[in-house]
C-alpha angles and dihedrals in degrees: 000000000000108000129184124205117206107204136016098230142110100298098024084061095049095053090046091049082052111047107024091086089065102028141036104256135193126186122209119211129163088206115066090207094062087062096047088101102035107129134203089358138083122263125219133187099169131045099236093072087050095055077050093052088044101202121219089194124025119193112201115218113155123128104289089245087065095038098114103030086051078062107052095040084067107029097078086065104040126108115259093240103050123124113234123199142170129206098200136157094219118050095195114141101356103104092060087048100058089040101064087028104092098226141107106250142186121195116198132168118210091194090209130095135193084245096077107357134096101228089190089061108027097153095114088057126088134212129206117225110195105230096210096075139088104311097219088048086052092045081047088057096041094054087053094046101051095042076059086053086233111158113243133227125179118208138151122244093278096038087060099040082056087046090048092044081053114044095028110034098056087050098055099037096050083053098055091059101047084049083052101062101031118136125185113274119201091201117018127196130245094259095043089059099052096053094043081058095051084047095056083049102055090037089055089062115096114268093232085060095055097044100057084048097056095037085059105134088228086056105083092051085059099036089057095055090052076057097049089053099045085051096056091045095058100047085052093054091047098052095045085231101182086175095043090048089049093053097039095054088048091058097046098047083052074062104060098032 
């Protein structure tokens, strides 16, 4: 298959290294110095040399800011009857793009990053396929992502943007307020350490992306109930409330079994 590869970057890397043995695979790049390193694969900074190509699957990963105009730089050269996918982590505005796009399409989520996660033993990630798409570009993603030993989840748009509100969200924003009230520690502890390194992780990642994260409909809702809790918490510790700590570690480790 003829596969397109819209963005040298992390991800975009990762996916050509993947798949370039079995397909013929292009990357796409605007910026001739992101394909320096791209390795078994062609290597396109104009259009014209993509209508050339002519791409029976294009995946789509560039930075989520770019998403759509990634699209619609491409879209106007591409065969009729090309397959086009995303693999990003914000679903917001795709699914009325595809729509009025004319073109078959597949939208997956491998919820894994080069930040934290071991790309050689991936078989403790997991990966979202959208279930409204082309369904032999979804049988395509979820080959790949099982020969990765991903685990695989199937939702529609709205099903994915909930699960993202959920399992990123907290996270991050977790993270931004620990980063908020951090102070210099001469000798920091075991567990301090492990989450400053989660917080220069989530702070590498590109704003936009955390904003859109974070700007995510499905976030408040999350965000409040961080609040609620931290709200409890403090009235317990105030309070030096042996009973109420008790209680409240019982519930939360209910939580994590």
């Amino acid at each position: 298959m003829r596969i397109l590869i819209l963005g040298a970057g992390k991800m975009g890397s990762f996916f050509t290294d993947v798949l370039s043995f079995e397909h013929e695979v292009a990357v796409y790049d605007v910026n001739p110095k992101r394909l320096r390193f791209m390795y078994n694969c062609c290597r396109f900074t104009q259009t014209d040399e993509i209508a050339d190509f002519k791409p029976e699957l294009v995946i789509n990963a560039a930075t989520v800011k770019y998403t759509l105009d990634a699209f619609r730089q491409v879209l106007p050269v591409l065969p009729p009857d090309c397959i086009i996918s995303d693999i990003a982590s914000v679903k917001t505005g795709l699914k009325e793009f595809y729509e009025h796009s004319g073109f078959r399409f597949v939208s997956t989520h491998p919820m894994f990053g080069p930040t934290f996660a071991n790309l050689d033993k991936l078989n403790t990630e997991n990966a979202i396929i959208i279930k409204e798409g082309d369904h032999l570009g979804r049988i395509f993603f979820k080959d790949i992502y099982q020969r990765l030993g991903l685990n695989i989840f199937e939702y529609t748009f709205e099903e994915h943007d909930e699960t993202v509100a959920y399992s990123l969200s907290i996270p991050f924003v977790s993270t931004f307020v620990f980063a908020a009230v951090m102070k210099h520690q001469d000798a920091p502890g075991t567990t301090f350490k492990r989450h400053m390194a989660i917080a220069k992780g989530v702070l590498n990642e590109d704003d936009y992306l955390l904003q859109e994260i974070l700007f995510n409909p499905h976030t408040p809702a999350q965000v409040e109930g961080i609040r609620t809790e931290l709200n409890e918490l403090l009235d317990i510790i105030s309070h030096k409330d042996a009973e109420g700590m008790h209680a409240y570690l019982s519930k939360i480790r209910e939580k994590i079994k």
